[in-house]
C-alpha positions as CSV (number, residue, x, y, z in Angstrom):
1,X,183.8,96.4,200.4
2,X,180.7,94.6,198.5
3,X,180.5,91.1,198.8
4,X,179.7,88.6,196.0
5,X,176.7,86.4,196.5
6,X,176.8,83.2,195.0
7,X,173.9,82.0,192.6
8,X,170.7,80.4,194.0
9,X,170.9,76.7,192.2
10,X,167.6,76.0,189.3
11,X,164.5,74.9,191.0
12,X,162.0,73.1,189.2
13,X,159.3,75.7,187.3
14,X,155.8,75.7,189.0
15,X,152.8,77.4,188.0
16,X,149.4,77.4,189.4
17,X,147.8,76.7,185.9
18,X,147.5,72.9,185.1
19,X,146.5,71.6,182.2
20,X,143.7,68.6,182.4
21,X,145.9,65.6,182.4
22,X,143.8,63.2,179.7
23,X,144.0,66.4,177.6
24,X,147.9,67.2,177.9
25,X,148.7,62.9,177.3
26,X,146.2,63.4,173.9
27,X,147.7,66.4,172.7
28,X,151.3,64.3,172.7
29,X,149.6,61.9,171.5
30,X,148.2,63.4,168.3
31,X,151.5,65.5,167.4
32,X,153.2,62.2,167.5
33,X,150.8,60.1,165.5
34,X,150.8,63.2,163.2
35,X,154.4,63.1,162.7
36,X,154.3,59.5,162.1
37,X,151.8,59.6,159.3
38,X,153.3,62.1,157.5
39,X,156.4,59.7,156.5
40,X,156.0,57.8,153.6
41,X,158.2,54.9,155.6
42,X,155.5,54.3,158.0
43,X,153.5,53.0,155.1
44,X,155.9,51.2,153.1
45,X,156.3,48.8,157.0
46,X,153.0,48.6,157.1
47,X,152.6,47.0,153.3
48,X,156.1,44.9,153.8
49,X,154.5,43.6,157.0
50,X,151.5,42.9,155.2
51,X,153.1,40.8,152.4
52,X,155.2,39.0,154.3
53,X,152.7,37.7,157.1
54,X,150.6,37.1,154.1
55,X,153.3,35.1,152.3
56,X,153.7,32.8,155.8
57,X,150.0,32.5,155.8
58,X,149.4,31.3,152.6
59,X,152.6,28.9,152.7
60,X,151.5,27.5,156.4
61,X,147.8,26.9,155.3
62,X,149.7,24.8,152.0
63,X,152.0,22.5,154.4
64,X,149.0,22.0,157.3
65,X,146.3,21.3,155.3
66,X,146.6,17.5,156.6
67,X,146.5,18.3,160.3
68,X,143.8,17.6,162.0
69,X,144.6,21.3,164.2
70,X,145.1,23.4,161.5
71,X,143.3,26.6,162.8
72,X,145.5,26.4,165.9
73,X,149.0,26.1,164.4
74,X,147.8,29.0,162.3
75,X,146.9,31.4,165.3
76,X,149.4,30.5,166.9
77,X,151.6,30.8,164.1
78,X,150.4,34.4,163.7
79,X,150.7,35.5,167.5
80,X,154.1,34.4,167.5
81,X,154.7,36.1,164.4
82,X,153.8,39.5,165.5
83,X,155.4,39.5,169.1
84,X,158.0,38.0,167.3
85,X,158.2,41.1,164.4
86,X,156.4,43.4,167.1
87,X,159.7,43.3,169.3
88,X,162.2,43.7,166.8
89,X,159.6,46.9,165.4
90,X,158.9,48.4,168.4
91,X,162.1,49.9,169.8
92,X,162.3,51.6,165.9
93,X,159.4,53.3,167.1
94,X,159.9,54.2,170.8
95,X,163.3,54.1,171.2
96,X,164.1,58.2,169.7
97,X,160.6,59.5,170.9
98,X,161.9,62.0,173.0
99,X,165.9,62.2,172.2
100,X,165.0,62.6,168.8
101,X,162.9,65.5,169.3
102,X,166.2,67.2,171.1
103,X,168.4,66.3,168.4
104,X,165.8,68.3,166.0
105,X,165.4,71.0,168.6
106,X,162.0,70.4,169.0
107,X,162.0,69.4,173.0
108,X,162.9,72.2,174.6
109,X,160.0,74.1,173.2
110,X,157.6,70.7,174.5
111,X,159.2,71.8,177.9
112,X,159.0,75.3,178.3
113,X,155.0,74.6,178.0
114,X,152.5,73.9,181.0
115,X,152.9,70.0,180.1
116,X,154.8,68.2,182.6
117,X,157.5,65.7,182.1
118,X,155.1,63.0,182.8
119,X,152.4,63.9,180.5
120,X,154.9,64.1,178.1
121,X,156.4,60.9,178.3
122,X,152.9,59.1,179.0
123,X,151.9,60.5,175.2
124,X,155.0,59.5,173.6
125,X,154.7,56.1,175.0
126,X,150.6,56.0,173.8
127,X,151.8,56.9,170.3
128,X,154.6,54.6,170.2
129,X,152.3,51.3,171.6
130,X,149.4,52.3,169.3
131,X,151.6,52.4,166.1
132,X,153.3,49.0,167.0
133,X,149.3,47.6,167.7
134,X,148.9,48.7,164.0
135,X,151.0,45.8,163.1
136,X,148.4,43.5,164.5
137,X,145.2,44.9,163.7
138,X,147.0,44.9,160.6
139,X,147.1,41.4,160.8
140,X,143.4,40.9,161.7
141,X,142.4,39.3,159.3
142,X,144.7,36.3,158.9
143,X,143.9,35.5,163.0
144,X,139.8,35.3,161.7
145,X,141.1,33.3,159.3
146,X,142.9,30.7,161.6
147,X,139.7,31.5,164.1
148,X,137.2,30.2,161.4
149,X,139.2,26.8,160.8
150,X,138.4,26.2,164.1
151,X,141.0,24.4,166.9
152,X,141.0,28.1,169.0
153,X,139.0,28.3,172.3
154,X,137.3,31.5,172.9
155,X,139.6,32.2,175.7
156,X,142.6,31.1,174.1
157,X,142.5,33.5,171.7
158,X,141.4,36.5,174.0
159,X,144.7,36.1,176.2
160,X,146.8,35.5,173.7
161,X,145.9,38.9,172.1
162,X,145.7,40.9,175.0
163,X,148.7,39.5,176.6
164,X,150.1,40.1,172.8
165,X,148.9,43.9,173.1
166,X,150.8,44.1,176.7
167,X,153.8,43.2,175.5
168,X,154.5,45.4,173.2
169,X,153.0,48.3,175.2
170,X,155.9,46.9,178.1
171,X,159.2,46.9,175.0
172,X,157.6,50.8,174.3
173,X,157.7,51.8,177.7
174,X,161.2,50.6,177.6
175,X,162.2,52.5,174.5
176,X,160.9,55.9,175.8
177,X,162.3,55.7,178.9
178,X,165.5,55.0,177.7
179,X,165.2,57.5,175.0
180,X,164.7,59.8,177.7
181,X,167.9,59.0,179.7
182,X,170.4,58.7,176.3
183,X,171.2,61.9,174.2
184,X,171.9,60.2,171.4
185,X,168.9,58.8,169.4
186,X,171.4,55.9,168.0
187,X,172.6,54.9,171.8
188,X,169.2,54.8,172.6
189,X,168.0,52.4,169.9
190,X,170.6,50.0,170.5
191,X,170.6,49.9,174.0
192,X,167.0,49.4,173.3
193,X,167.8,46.4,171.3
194,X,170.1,44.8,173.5
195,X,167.5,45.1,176.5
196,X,165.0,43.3,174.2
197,X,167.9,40.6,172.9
198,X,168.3,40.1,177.1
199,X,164.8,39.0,177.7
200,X,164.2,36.6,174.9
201,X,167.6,35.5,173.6
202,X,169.8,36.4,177.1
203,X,167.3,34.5,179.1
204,X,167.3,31.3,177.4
205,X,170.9,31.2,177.4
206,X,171.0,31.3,180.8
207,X,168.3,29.2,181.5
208,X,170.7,26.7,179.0
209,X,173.8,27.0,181.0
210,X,172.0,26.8,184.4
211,X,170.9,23.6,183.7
212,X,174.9,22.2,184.5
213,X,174.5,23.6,187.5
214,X,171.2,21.4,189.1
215,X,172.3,18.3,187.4
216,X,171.5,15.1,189.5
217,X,171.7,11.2,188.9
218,X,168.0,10.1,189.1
219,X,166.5,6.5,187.6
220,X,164.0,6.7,185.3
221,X,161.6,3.8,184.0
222,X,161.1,4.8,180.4
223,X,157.7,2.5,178.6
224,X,157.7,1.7,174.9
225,X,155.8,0.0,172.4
226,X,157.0,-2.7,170.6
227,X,155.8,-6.1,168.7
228,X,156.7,-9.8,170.4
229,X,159.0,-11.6,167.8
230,X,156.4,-14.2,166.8
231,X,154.8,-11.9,165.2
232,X,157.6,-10.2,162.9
233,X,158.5,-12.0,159.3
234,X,162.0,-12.1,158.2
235,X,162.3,-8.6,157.0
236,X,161.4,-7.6,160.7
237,X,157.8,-6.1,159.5
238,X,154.7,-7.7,162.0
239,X,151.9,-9.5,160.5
240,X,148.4,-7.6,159.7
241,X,146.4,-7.5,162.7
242,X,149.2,-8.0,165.3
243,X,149.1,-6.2,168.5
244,X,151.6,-4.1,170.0
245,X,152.9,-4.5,173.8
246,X,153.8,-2.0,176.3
247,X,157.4,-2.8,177.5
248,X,159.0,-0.8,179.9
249,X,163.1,-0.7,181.1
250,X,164.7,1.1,183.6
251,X,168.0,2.9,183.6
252,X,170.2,5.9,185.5
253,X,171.1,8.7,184.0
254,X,172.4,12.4,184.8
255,X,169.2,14.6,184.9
256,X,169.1,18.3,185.6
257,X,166.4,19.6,187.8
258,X,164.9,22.6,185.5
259,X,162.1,23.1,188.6
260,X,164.9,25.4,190.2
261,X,165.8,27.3,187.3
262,X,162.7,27.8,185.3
263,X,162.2,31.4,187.1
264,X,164.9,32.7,185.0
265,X,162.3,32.2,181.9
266,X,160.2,33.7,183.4
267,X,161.1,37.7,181.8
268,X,160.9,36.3,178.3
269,X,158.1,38.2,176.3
270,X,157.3,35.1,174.6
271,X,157.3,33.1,177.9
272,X,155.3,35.5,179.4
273,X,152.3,35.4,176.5
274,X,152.8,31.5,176.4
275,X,152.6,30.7,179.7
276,X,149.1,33.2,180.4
277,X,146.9,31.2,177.7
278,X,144.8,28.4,179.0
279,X,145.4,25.9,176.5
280,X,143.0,23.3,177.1
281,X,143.3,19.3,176.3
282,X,140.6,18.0,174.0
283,X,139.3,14.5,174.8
284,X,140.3,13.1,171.2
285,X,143.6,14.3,171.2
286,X,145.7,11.1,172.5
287,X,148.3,9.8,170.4
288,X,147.9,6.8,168.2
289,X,149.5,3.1,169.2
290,X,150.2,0.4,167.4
291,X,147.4,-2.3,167.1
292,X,145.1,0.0,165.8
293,X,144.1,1.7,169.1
294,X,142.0,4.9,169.2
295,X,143.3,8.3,168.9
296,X,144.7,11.0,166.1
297,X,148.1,12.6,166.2
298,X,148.0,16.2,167.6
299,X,150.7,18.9,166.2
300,X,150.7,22.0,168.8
301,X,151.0,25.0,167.9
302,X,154.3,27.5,168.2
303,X,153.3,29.3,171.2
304,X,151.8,26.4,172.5
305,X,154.8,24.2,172.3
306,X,156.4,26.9,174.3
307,X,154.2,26.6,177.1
308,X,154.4,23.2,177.0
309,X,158.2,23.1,177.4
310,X,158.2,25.6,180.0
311,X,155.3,23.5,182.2
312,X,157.3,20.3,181.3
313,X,161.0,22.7,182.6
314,X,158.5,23.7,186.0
315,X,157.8,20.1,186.6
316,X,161.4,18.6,186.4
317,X,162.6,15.6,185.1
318,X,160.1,13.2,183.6
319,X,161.4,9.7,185.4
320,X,157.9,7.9,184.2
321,X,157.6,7.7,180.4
322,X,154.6,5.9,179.7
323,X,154.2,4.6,176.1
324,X,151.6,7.1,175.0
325,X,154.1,9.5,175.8
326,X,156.8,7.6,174.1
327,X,154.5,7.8,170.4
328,X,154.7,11.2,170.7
329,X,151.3,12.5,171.6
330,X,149.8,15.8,173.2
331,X,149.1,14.8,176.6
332,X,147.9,17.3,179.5
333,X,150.2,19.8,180.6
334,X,152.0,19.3,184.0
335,X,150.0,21.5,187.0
336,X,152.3,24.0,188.5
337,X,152.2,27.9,189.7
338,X,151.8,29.6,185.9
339,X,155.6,32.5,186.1
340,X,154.0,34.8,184.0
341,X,152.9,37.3,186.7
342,X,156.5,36.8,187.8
343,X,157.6,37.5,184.4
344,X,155.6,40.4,183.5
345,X,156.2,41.8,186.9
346,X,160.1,42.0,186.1
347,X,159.1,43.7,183.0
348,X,156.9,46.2,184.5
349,X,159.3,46.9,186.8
350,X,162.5,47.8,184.2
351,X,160.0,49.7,182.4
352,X,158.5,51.7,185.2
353,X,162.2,52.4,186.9
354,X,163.8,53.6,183.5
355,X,160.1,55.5,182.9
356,X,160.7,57.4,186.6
357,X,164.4,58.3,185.9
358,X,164.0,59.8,182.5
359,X,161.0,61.7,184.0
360,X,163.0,63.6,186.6
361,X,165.7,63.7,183.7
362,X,162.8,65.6,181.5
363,X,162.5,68.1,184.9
364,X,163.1,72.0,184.3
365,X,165.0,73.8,184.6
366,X,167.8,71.0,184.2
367,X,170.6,71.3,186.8
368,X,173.0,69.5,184.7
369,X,173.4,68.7,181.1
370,X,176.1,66.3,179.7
371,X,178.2,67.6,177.3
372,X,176.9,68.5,173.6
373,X,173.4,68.7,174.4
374,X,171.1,70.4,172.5
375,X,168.7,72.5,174.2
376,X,166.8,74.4,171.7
């Protein structure tokens, strides 16, 4: 009586021959950007992008012209642009890099080759963050423009367009590892999209809500400007040359303590970019008073008013308005420990998990397959 052996289950293929790794990730690389450049679409972005960056270029220089930190609201203006254009673009481009290639039967025959799942999702992932960078050398020459106006430290605008560069390299690294767990290249796109919407949109929202939760009575002594009555005509207008006083009141009022909560920011891409530049304070930047004292009005930029709010959100409650403040003016950013490296960290760390699992995912021969898959 013969006896029926059951099957051995798949082990993973080995061979002996390796391919040099920097080779393997470039030869991904360049069937990728070769696909991509061989779509007409590709270039019609790239022109859209074009004319409309232009078009908010053209229309900020018009409205800022009487600003005294024109260059700065500019580059800022443009940095925030492309992350903001960069993160809605770049799961487009990442998020069906590899499920794509198994809807058009293309994978499997990636897979049966000496290239390993790694290699293969390191050079989609290269081809997907370079063609999102495209967007911003693309936009080059609008951030010399701002540059030459003038307002941007050196180092300013290094950070801002490396940590720029990072970011979009971090929502890539998202799409292909999630293209790399999904089957579908649809699913994949819009999970994409929803992981994105969490970070920027999801996080402020909770950071919103959280703020009912840390809510405290504190008393806060709140200094104003103001002209003594003596000097005011019937209409209430002062008289030329009068000066203004510094009066200060006190009162209570329900305050939430944002100090506890502002780590939950701390994930947002445009949190993370704000919140690494070293804006500096320039000595001529204090807010005019009344009475004709010193100073010029400062308008911060769009990235920069987002680091100021998270620095002000890090610091708590403001319970001593002094009367510059009051006017309005820039005034030096509150110290604290900067949550970008917390931020980033988070990031790294969804895209890095989801790039590990769809790597063993990518593993032949596959022990299981859901149902429907293509293979070849």
């Amino acid at each position: 009586m013969s006896t029926v052996t059951e099957p051995s289950p798949p082990q993973p293929v080995r061979s002996s021959a390796r391919l040099p790794f920097r080779s393997a990730v470039m030869t991904v690389f360049s069937l990728e950007m070769r696909q991509r450049l061989r779509g007409r679409g590709w270039y019609w972005m790239l022109a859209i992008w074009f004319v409309v960056i232009a078009f908010i270029f053209v229309l900020g220089t018009a409205f800022l012209g009487a600003t005294g930190n024109e260059g700065g609201i500019l580059f800022d203006l443009v940095v925030g642009f492309v992350l903001l254009f960069g993160l809605l673009v770049a799961p487009g481009l990442s998020a069906n890099a590899v499920n794509g290639d198994r809807a058009g039967g293309t994978l499997a025959i990636l897979q049966v080759t000496l290239l390993t799942p790694g290699q293969l999702l390191l050079g989609k992932w290269l081809a997907s963050w370079v063609g999102s960078l495209a967007f911003l050398v693309l936009s080059s020459p609008f951030i010399f423009w701002a540059l030459a106006l003038g307002g941007v430290d050196a180092a300013e605008a290094l950070v801002s367009l490396v940590m720029l560069a990072v970011e979009l390299g971090v929502v890539c690294a998202v799409g292909v590892g999630v293209s790399a767990l999904a089957n579908r290249p649809l699913f994949s796109i819009v999970s994409t999209y929803m992981l994105v919407a969490l970070l920027t949109v999801g996080t402020v929202i909770v950071f919103g809500l959280s703020t009912t939760l840390v809510m405290e009575e504190r008393t806060v002594r709140s200094s104003y400007y103001t002209y003594p009555e003596s000097s005011l005509d019937s209409t209430g207008i002062p008289d030329e040359g009068a000066e203004a006083v510094c009066q200060t009141q006190t009162y209570t009022a329900d305050l939430p303590d944002t100090q506890y909560i502002t780590w939950l920011l701390a994930a947002n891409p445009l949190v993370v970019v704000a919140d690494a530049v070293p804006y500096t304070l320039p000595a001529a930047d204090i807010a005019p008073v009344p009475g004709g004292m010193a100073g010029g009005y400062y308008t911060p930029g769009v990235m920069e008013t987002v680091s100021q709010g998270v620095r002000s959100a890090q610091a708590g409650p403001d319970l001593e308005i002094t009367c510059e403040e009051s006017m309005g003016g820039r005034q030096p950013l509150p110290q604290g420990v900067p949550i970008w490296p917390l931020g980033l960290g988070l990031q790294l760390l969804l895209a890095g998990g989801l790039l590990l699992v769809g790597r063993r995912r990518l593993t032949m021969p596959a022990r299981r397959l859901a149902q429907g898959t293509r293979i070849a």
